[in-house]
N, C-alpha and C positions, 0 to 999 in steps of 0.2 A: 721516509725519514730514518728509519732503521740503517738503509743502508748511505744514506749520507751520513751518521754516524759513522758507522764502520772507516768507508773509507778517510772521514779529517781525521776521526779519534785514532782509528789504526797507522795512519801517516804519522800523527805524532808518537803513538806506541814505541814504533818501531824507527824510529829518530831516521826520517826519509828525510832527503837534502830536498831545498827547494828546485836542483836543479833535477833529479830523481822525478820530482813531484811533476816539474812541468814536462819534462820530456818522457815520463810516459802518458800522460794525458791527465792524471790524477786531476790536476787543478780543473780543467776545460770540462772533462766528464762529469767530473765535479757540481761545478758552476750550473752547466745547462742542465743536467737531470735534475737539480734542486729546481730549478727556475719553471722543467718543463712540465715537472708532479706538481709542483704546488699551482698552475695555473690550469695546469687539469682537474686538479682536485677542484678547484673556484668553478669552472666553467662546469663542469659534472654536477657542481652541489646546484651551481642556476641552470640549468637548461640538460639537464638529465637523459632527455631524448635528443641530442648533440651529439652526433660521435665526436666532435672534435677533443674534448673534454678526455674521454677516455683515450683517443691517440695521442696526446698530448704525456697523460699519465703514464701508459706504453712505454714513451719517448724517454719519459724519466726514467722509468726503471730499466730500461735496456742501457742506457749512460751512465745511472749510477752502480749496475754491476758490474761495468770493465771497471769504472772508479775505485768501488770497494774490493778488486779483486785484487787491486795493485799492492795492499799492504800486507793482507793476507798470503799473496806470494811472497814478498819482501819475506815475512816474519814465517815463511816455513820452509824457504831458501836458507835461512839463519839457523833453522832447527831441524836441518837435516829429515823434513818431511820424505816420504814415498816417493818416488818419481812419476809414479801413475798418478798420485793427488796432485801432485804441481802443476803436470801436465795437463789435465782435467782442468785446475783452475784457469792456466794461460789459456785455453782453449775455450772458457766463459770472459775473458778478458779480449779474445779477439773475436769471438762469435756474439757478442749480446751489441756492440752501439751499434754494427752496422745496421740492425732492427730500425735503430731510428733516424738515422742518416737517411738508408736506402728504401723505408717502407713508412714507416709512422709517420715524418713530416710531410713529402708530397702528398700525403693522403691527407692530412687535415689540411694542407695549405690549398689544394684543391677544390676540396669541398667545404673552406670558408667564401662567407657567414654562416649559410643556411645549413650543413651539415647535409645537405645533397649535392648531385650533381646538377647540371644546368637544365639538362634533359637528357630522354632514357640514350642518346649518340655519346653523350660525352660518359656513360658506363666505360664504353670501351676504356679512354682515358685511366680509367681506377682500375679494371683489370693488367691494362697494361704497367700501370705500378706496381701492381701484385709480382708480376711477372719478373720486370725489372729488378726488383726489392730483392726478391725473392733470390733472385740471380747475383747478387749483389752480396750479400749476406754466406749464401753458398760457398762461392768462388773467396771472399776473403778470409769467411771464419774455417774453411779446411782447408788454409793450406798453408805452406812451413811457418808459420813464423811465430816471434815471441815475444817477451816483453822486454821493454828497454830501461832493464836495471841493471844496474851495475853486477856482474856476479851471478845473472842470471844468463843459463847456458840454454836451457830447456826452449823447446816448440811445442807447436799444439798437441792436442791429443792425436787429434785426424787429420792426417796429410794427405791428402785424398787431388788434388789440385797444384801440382807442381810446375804449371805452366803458365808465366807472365801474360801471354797472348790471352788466357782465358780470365787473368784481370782486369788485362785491358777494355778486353768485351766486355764485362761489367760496369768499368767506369762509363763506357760508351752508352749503354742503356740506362744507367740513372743521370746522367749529362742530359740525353736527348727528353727522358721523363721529365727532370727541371722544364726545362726548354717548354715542353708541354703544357704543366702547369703554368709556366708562366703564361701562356698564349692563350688559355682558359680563364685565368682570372681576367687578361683583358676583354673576354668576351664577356664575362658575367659585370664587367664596369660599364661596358656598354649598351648592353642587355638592362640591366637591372634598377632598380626602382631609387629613389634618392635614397632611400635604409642602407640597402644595399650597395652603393658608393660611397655612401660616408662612413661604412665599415669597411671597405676595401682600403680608403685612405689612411686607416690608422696603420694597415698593413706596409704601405706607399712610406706611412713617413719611418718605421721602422727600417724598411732598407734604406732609406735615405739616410737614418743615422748611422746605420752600420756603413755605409761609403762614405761618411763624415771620416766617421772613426779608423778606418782603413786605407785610404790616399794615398797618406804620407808611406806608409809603407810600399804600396804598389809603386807608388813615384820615382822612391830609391832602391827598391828591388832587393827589400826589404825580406826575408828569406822564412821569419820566425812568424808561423799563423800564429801564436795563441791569441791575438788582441783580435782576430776574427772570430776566431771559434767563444772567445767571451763575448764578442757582440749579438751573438747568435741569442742569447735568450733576450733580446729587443722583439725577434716576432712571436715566442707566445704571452709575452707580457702585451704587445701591441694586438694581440689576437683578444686575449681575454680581455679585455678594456672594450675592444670595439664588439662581442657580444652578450658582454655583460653591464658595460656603461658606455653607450656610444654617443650616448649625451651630454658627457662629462665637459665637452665647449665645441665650438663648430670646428670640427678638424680640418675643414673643407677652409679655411682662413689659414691654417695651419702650413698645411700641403701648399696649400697654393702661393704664399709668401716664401716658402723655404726655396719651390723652383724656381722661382721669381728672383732670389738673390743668389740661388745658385747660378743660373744661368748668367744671373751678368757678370757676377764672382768670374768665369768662365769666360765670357765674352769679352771684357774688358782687360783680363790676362792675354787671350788671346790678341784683341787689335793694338794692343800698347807694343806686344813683341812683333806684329808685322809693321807697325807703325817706323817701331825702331827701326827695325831693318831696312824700310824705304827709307825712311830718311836719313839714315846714314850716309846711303850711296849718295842722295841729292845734297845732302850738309857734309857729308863726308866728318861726320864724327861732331861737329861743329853743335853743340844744344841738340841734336835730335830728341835726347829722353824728354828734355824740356818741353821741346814742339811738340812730342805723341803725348804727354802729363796734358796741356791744355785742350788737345785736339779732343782728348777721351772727356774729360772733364766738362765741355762742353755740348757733347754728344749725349751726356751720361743721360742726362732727366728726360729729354725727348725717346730718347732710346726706353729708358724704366716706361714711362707713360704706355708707349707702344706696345712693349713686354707686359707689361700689367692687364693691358687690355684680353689680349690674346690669351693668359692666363686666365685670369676669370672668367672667359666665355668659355675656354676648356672645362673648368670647374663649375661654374656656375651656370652656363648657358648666357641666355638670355632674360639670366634673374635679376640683371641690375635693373633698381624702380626706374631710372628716365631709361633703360632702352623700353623695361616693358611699356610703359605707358606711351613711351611714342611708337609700338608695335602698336599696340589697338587703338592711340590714336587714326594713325593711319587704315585701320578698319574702320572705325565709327563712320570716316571720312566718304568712305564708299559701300562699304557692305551692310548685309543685315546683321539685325542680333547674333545670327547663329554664326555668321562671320567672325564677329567681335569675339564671341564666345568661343572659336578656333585659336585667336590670337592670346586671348588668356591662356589656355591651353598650353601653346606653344611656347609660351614664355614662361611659366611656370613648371614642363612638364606635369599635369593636373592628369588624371584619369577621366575626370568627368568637369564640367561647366553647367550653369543652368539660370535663368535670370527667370524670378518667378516674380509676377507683381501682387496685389494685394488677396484679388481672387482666383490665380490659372499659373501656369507654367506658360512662359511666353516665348522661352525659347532654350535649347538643350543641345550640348554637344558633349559625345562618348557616351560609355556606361557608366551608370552609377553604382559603384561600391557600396560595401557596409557603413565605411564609420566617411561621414559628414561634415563639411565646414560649412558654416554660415555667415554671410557679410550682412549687415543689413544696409540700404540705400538708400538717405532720405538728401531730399532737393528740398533746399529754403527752411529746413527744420521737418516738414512733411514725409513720413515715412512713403516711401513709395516701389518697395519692392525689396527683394533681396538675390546675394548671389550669392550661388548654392555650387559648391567645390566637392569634390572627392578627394579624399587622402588616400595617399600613394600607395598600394599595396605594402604590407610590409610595416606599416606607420601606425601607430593610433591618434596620432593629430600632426599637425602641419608648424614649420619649424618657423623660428621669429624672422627669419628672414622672409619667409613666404608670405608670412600673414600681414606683416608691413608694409609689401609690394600691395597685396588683394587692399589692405585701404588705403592704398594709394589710389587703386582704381576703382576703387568705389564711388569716387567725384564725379569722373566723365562715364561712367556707366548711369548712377542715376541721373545725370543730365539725359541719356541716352534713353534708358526709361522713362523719363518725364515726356520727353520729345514725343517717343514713340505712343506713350496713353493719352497723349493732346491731339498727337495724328490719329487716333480710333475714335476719339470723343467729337473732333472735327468731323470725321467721316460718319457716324453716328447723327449728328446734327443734320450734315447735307442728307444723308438717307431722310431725316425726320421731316428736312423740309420739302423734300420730293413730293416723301407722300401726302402731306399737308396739302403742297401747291395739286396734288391730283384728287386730293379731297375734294378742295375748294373747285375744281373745275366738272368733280362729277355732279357736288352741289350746284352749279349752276347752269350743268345740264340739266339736273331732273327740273331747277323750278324753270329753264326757259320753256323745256320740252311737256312739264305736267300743268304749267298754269300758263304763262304769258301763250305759248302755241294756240293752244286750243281755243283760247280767248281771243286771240286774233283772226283763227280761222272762222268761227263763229261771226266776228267783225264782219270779216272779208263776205261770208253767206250774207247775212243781214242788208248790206249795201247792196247788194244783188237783188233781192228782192223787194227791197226801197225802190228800185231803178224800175223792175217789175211790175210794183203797183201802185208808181206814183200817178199813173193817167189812170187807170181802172180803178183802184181803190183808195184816194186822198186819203183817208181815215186811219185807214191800217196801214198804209205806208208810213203817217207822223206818227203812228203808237212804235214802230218798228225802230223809227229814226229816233224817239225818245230812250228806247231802251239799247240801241248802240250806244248813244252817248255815254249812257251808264256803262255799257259793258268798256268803252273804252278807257272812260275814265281810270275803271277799277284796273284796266291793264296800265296806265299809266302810274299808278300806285305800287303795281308790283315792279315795274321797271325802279321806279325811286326807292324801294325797300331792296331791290337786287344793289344799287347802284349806291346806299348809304353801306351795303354789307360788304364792299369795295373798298372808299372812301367819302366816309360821311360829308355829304356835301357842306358841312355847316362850317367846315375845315378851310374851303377854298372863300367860301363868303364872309366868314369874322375871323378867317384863326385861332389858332392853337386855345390863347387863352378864351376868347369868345364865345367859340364854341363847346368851352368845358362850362362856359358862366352860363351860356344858352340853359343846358342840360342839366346842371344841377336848379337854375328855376323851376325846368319843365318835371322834376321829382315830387311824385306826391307823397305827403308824410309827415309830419311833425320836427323832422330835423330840418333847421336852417342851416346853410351850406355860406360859408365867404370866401369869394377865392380871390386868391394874392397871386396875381402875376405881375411878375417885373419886365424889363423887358429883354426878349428871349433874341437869340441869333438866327439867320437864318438857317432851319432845321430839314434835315430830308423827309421824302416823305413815308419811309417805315419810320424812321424815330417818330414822327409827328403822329402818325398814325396808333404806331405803339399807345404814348404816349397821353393820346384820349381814350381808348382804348382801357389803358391802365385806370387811371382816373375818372371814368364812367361807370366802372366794374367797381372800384373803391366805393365808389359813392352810392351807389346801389347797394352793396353790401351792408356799407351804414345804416341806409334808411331802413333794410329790415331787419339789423342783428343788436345796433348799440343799444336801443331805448335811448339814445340822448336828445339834447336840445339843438346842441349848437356844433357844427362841423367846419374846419377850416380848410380848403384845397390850396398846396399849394405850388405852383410853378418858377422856376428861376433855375438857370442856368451859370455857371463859373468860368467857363471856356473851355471846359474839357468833358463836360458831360452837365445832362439836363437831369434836375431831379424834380418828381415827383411827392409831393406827400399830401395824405388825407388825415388827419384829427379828428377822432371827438369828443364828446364829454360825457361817453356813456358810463356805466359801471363797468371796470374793467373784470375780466373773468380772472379764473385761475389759470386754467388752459385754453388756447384755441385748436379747434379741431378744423384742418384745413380742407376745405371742401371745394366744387368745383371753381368756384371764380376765384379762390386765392390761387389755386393752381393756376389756371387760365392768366394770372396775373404773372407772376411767375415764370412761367412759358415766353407769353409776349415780352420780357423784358428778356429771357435768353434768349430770344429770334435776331434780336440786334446788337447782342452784344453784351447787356446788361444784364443787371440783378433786384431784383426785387425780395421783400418780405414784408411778413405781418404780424403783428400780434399786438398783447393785453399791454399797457402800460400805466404807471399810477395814475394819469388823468383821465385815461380812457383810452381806446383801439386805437390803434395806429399801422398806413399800411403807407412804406415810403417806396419807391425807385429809381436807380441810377441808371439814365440812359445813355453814348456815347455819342455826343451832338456829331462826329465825324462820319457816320455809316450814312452809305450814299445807295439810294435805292435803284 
């Protein structure tokens, strides 16, 4: 601040002309080392471990002492100073800005954001700034030359460098070092994490502005920089903003609209003046501007549409909500989770993906980073999982734009999850009923092979020796033949206890409702049982089965758990499903504790589809179920 003092207070001290002012640089030098201290000083006070911050500060003070040196020679030109001290001064007036032209800028503009290089390859890069700079700096600040005031005769202190050829080599190495940097930041745009392009952008729209602001000059060939070298302090003002507020609104909208209208600003100059020119030759002067006005004019919005697009996928990607969502539609459509969870990935740039359901991780794409986003994913109201994001390196949470996309796909992902925990729950069931149906088949090996077998073989002996002693022994042959009949009787008995543990016969003889009315008479007990059946459709025969089943188990339960008098069963069906319900009028409890046969109840009604429960209610137990009259056995 000191020495931007010097140089306005001393400008006006010493009564400098404005044209003094600008044609030795006072104003420009001016301008940017105020612009390029005070944004180093911001950037230094937030991010301290930033070099940019301090080359920024550098920058200033190398600009503002050619500035302040301008008046101070004026005002010692006037007063007959030393010629060694003038000299000395003009020699800080041409040896300090080229500091930050040739060395301080490319170095911070390189190593923005992060205040590193990309990696330890791109070192070279920053040495060869050094080097450049260095050379740069050398070759302009020793050699003749001096300030352009009126009345000032004097050149540097050290002339060391009298040969144009070896400025020119100068200009050529901080040329080619631009050049560089610029080819570095596009790597690190490309390279780099979404932090780091929407800090690059604010730097994007800074040159942009400064080639706003300077056109018209290039256009007309325009001879006088100062209106460039003032636009110069646009990038550490655009510098310090994108790492000290780079959340200040989405620059990434910003950027991308400005190339948007630049380019057709550009486009639409250009096809109106070839437009003209054809159509001159073919109208020969005749309305041509008229015809190219409409031709443009109707070209215009198909044309922006098409341009817009192509912008945004540049800037955005593939972040707009309907491509993402028809990107991992078209995953859901054929791949698995982890597939889907590619497709997020890819549409968001995400670092990581991961769909976890109520108890597991179900499926995970990338690494997982420190800091986390969470979607949650519920189908029909029902939570049913959530998905689990990575924020971008660089990030400490995920931008409104992102997070609007992720619940957008939140819909067809917990559909996706829902799907996929119905397809386990499905699979889960057929395993259940494998093993059941090979239960049921070891069970009716052991009782063919442990009782009905033996019993028949015994048979088979028995007859045999009936046959044996029926001419020699009458007697003991009819005591033999008395006690097969028993023995086969009692196998006949196991054959009907194997063959009601199938389908109770009492099913095929009265039906459904009959055979529940059979079995609640055949209960011993003090509960009377009324059962209400209307009349039922015809039913397959797991429903039917189920179905008594269920209703046998109720009723049993009853008789040993209500203490009541009177029970009601009842059956009827609506067209879409058969219900089940048992009543009684015992004292209802507090709690029921659900033991094997409400289980068993329970069970048979999810074999087929349905659902069943039980418990206490004001008038007494109650155990109802819904069976699906359509399952076909």
């Amino acid at each position: 601040m000191a020495l931007s003092a010097v140089a306005v207070g001393g400008a006006v001290a010493v009564d400098l002309s404005w044209a003094d002012a600008v044609d030795s640089y006072l104003v420009t030098n001016a301008a940017m080392g105020t612009a390029f201290a005070l944004c180093g000083v911001v950037v230094a006070r937030h991010r301290p471990g930033n070099p940019i911050g301090w080359l920024f500060l550098c920058f200033g003070i190398a600009h503002l002492s050619t500035a302040a040196s301008v008046p101070v020679i004026a005002y010692g030109d006037a007063h007959d100073w030393p010629t060694g001290v003038l000299r000395a001064l003009i020699t800080v007036f041409a040896l300090a800005w080229p500091f930050g032209i040739g060395l301080f800028l490319p170095l911070a503009v390189q190593l923005f954001p992060t205040g590193a290089p990309m990696s330890p390859r791109w070192r070279l890069l920053v040495w060869y700034t050094v080097v450049s700079g260095s050379a740069f700096v050398f070759w302009l600040g020793t050699g003749p030359s001096g300030v352009p005031l009126e009345g000032v005769q004097l050149t540097t202190y050290v002339e060391w460098t009298d040969q144009p050829a070896w400025v020119g080599l100068a200009n050529v190495l901080v040329l080619t070092d631009y050049i560089a940097v610029i080819v570095s930041l596009v790597f690190r745009y490309v390279r780099g994490g979404d932090l780091v392009r929407r800090q690059l952008l604010w730097l994007v729209l800074a040159v942009i502005a400064i080639v706003v602001l300077n056109w018209p000059r290039w256009v007309f060939n325009d001879e006088g920089g100062i209106l460039l070298l003032l636009a110069v302090p646009l990038i550490p003002l655009a510098v310090t903003i994108a790492i000290v507020r780079h959340q200040l609104f989405d620059i990434r909208l910003v950027v991308s609209r400005t190339v948007l209208y630049g380019l057709l600003t550009l486009g639409v100059a250009g096809a109106y003046a070839v437009l003209v020119a054809a159509l001159d030759r073919v109208l020969r002067g005749a309305g041509a501007p008229v015809v190219a006005t409409v031709l443009i004019a109707l070209a215009f919005d198909p044309a922006r549409r098409r341009l817009q697009r192509v912008v945004d996928r540049a800037f955005y990607g593939t972040r707009d909500p309907v491509q993402a969502v028809a990107a991992v539609g078209q995953r859901l459509a054929g791949d698995d989770l982890g597939g889907v969870l590619d497709a997020v990935r890819e549409a968001l740039r995400l670092p990581f993906a991961a769909l976890r359901g109520t108890d597991a991780e179900l499926a995970a794409s990338g690494r997982p980073p420190a800091a986390l986003h969470t979607v949650p994913l519920r189908f029909r109201g029902e939570h049913v999982g959530d998905l689990v994001v990575g924020v971008r390196t660089g990030e400490r949470r995920l931008g409104g734009t992102d997070v609007a996309v992720l619940d957008l796909l939140a819909t067809p992902l917990a559909v996706a999850l829902h799907a996929t925990r119905l397809s386990a729950d499905l699979q889960e069931s057929r395993e259940r009923l494998v093993t059941a149906t090979e239960e049921e088949r070891r069970r009716l090996h052991r009782e063919l092979h442990d009782s009905l077998g033996p019993a028949l073989t015994g048979a088979a002996f028995k007859a045999d020796a009936i046959g044996n002693l029926a001419a020699t022994d009458p007697a003991h042959a009819g005591a033999l033949s008395a006690e097969l009949g028993t023995q086969i009787r009692a196998a006949i008995q196991d054959v009907r206890r194997l063959v009601y543990g199938l389908r109770p016969p009492a099913l095929d003889e009265l039906g459904l409702v009959g055979a529940v009315r059979r079995m609640a008479d055949e209960l011993d007990g003090d509960l009377t049982f009324d059962v209400e059946g209307r009349d039922l459709p015809p039913l397959s025969a797991a429903v039917e089965v189920a179905a008594y089943r269920i209703a046998t188990e109720a009723m049993t339960n009853a008789v040993r758990h209500s203490r009541g008098r009177r029970a009601v069963l009842s059956l009827h069906a609506d067209g879409q499903a058969l219900h089940v319900s048992v009543t009684d009028d015992g004292a209802p409890e507090a709690a029921w504790r659900p033991g094997v046969g409400l289980r068993s109840i329970v069970e048979r009604a999810a074999e087929v589809g349905g659902t069943a429960e039980a418990g206490p209610t004001p008038q007494g137990g109650r155990v109802t179920a819904v069976l699906p009259v359509g399952v076909r056995a």
